[in-house]
N, C-alpha and C positions, 0 to 999 in steps of 0.2 A: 503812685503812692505805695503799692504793694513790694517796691524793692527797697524804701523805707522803710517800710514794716518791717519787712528780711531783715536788714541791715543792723534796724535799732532791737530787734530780740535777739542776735547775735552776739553782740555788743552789751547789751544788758545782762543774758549770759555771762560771760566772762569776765564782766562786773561783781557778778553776783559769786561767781569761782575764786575771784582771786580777792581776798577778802583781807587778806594778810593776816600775819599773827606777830609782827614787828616790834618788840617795846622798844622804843624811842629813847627810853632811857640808858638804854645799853648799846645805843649805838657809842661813837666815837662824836666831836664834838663837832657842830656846826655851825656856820656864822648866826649868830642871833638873831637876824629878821627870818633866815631861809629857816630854822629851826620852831619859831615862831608859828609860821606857816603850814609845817608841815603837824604840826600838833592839832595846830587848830585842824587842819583837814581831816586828819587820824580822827579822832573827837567824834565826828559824824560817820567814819567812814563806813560804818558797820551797817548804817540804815541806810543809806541812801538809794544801793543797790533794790532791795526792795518798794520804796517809795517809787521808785523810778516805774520798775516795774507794772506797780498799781497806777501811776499816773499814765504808761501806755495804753494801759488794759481800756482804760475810762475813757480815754481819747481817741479809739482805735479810727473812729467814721468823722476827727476833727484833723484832717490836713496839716493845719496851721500850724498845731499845736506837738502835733507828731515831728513837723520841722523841728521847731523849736527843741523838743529833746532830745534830738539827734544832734543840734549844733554843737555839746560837747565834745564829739566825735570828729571834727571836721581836719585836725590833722592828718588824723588815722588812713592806712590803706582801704580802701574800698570807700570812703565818704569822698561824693560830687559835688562839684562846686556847683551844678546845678538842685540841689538841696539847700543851699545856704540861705536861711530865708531871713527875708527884710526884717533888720533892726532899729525901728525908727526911732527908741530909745523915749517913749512913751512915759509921761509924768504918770505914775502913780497917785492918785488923790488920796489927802490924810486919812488914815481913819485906824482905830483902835485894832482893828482886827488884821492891817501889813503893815502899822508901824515901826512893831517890833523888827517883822521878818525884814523889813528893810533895814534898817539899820543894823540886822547881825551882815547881812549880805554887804555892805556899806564894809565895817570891819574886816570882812572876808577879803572883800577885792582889796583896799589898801594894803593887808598882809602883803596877796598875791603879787601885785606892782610890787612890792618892796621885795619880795624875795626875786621876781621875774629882774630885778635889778643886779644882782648878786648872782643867779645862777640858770638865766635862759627862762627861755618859755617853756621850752617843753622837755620832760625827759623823758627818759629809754630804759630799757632793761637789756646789757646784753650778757648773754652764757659766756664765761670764761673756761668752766671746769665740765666735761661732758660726758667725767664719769660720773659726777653726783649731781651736774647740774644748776649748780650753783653760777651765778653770775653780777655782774657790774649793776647799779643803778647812773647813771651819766644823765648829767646835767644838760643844758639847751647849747653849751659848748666843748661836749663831749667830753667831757673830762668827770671821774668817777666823786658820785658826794659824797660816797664814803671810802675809801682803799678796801674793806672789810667787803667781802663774796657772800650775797646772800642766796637765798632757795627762789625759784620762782614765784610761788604766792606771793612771798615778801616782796619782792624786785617788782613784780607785775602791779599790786595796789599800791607800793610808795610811786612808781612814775607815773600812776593816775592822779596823784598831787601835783603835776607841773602845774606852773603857775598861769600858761596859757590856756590850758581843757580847765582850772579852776575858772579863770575869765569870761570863758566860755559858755561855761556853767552859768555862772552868775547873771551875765548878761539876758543872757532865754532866758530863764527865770525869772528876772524883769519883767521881759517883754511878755512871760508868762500870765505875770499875775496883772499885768496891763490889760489882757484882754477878757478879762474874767469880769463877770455878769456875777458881784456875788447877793444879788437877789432872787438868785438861781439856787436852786438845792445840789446840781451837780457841781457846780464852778464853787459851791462853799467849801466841797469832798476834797477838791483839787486845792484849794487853800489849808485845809485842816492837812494833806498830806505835805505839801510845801515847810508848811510850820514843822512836821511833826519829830525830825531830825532836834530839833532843837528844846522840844518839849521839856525835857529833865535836865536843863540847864541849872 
């Protein structure tokens, strides 16, 4: 579990760096679902990184749950397919307090399928120009989604939008809030922080 831990504060790290500064509105023009998608994702992207964080922090001595938010991660160099932890895709029971949060998650992943249709699971960032640095974002079939050469920060936090590490996301997150005891005061902390991305909606 301790090369878990390595792995997801690394990773959370670089998360937290690469936060982007991108207006979306000055890109160049993109197919309507993938555009869709990536707004929607932009929207939260700003918190997550820390949410993430706080939810490591809380979970440090829960295995389970430590998998789980590292399964974002799982295309990435350094993620083991012996990390990949079971997703038995666990009903949620109704209730007023993950209603909401499922149903935005619900919207999310449709996005994501609809854009993952149009431009790949997963993209990349790569460097074209290596005097300033600037490089390609490339789609799940290498091909650039915008011709336009951005900075790293930018390139780095829009290919955290692919639509497969969004999937991904989603999916834990599920299986997150599946296991959660929220008769518990800590597992309530881990719900309030799940929602919280979405609070000023």
């Amino acid at each position: 579990m301790a090369l878990i831990t390595t792995f997801l504060d690394r990773q959370l790290a670089a998360d937290a760096k690469y936060g982007g500064r991108m207006d979306l509105d000055e890109c160049p023009p993109l197919p309507p679902t993938l555009d869709r998608h990536l707004r929607s994702c932009a929207r939260h992207s700003a918190v997550w990184p820390r949410v993430n964080q706080e939810i490591r922090a809380r979970c440090a001595q829960r295995p389970a749950l430590l998998r789980l938010l590292a399964y974002a991660y799982a295309a990435m160099p350094g993620y083991r397919p012996s990390w990949q932890p079971p997703l038995p895709r666990r009903r949620v029971p109704s209730d007023p307090a993950t209603d909401p949060l499922l149903e935005q998650w619900q919207n999310e992943e449709h996005l994501a399928r609809e854009a993952a249709g149009e431009a790949g699971l997963d993209f990349a960032w790569r460097e074209v120009d290596r005097q300033d640095g600037q490089g390609l974002v490339v789609n799940g079939d290498g091909h650039p989604l915008w011709e336009t050469a951005v900075y790293p920060e930018d390139g780095f936090a829009i290919a955290r939008y692919g639509p497969g590490r969004v999937l991904r996301e989603l999916a834990a997150r599920r299986e997150m809030l599946a296991s959660l005891d929220l008769s518990a005061k800590a597992d309530q902390t881990i719900l309030h922080l799940l929602a919280e991305p979405y609070a000023e909606q």
